[in-house]
C-alpha positions in Angstrom: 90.1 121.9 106.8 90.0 119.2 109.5 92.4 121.1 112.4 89.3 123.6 111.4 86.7 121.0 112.0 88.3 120.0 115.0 88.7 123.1 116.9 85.3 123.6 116.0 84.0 120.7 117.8 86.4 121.5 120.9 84.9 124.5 120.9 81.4 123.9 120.7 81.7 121.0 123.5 83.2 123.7 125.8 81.2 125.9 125.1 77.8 123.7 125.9 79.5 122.0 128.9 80.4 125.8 130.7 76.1 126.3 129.7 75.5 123.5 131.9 77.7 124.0 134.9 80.0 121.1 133.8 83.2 123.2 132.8 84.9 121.3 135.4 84.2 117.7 133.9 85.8 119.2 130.8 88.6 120.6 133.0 89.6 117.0 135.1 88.7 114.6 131.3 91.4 117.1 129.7 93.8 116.6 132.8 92.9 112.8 133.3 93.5 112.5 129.4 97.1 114.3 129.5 98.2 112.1 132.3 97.1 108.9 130.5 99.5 110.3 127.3 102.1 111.0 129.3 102.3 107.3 130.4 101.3 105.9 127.2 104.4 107.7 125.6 106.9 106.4 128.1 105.0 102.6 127.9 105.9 103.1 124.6 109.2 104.4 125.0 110.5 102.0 126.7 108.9 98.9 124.9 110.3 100.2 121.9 113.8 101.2 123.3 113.7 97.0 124.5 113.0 95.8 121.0 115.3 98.3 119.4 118.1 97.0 121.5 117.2 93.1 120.9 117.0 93.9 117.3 120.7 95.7 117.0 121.8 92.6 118.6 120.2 90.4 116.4 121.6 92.0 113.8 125.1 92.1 115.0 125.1 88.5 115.9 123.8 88.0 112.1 120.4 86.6 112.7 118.9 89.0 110.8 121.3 88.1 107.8 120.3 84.5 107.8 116.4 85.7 108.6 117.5 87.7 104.9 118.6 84.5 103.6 115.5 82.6 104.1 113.0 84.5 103.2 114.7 86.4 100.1 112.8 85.1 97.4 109.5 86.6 99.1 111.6 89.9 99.4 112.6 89.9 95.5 109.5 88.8 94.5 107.9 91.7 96.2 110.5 94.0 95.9 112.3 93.5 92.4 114.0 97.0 91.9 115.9 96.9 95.2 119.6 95.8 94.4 120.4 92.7 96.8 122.7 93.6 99.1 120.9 96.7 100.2 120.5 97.7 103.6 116.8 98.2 102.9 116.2 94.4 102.6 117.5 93.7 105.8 115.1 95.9 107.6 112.3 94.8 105.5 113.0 91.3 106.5 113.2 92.5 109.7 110.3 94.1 109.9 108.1 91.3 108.0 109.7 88.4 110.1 108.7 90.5 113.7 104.9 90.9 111.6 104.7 87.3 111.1 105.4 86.4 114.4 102.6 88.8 116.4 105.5 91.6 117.2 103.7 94.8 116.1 105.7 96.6 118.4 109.2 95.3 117.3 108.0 95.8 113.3 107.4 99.4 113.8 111.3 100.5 114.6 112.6 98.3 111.6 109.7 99.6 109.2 110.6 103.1 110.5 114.4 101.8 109.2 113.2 100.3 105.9 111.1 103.2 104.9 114.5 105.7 105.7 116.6 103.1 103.4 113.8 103.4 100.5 114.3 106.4 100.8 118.4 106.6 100.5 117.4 104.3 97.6 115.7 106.5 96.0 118.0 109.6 96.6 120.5 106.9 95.3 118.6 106.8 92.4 118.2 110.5 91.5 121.3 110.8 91.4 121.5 107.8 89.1 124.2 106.0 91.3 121.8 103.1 91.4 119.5 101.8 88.1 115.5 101.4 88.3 112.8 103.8 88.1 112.7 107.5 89.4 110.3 109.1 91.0 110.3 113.1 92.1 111.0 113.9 95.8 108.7 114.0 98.0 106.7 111.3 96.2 106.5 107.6 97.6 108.5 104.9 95.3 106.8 101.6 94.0 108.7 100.0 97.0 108.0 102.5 99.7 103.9 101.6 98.4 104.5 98.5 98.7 105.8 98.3 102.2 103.3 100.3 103.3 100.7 98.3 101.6 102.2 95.5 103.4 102.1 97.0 106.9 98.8 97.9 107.0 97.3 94.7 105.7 
């Protein structure tokens, strides 16, 4: 219903702008706008591919363990069915700590990590190799909720 909505509204803007002589506005925004994606996506490329990087060596130098350490009672309080120990809490952490501190762009990777570790939780889970509650696939865990909830707060 909305990619309907939307081509609807492309199409109606084209279609008034070629009425008015101004088809090639419409033709230079649509080729300004792809160029300004283009660098956008390889800004972000490579500001991710830095934080990535620092946060693999954080984590092999064991900062991110003793990060873990610190603020675990937050991370069990919020996350009670995730065995300790689990990879997932160390991305978590991760991604909370880089939050706390103003790094939107260094939380997204690690939140991108924690929500693929809920989910081998969960899978973990189905096949009852790990105890707590179940949920079908393809439908978000308590934890998964709460991350996100998290995130975007």
């Amino acid at each position: 219903m909305l990619n309907k909505l939307w081509a609807g509204m492309l199409l109606v803007g084209i279609a008034y702008a070629a009425l008015n002589g101004r088809a090639g506005d419409v033709t230079l925004a649509a080729l300004d706008a792809s160029k300004e994606a283009v660098s956008l996506c390889i800004t972000m490329v490579g500001v991710m591919s830095f934080w990535m990087g620092l946060m693999e060596i954080a984590r092999e130098a064991g900062v991110i363990e003793k990060l873990s350490h610190g603020i675990q009672p937050l991370i069990h309080f919020l996350f009670p069915h995730i065995p300790k120990g689990h990879p997932a809490i160390a991305s978590i952490t991760l991604n909370m700590t880089a939050n706390f501190l103003g790094l939107g762009w260094a939380a997204t990777p690690a939140g991108l990590k924690a929500m693929e570790e809920l989910e081998k939780l969960e899978e973990e889970r189905r096949g009852r190799r790990i105890s707590g509650p179940v949920r079908k696939r393809g439908v978000a865990s308590n934890e998964m909720c709460t991350f996100l909830i998290i995130n975007i707060s």
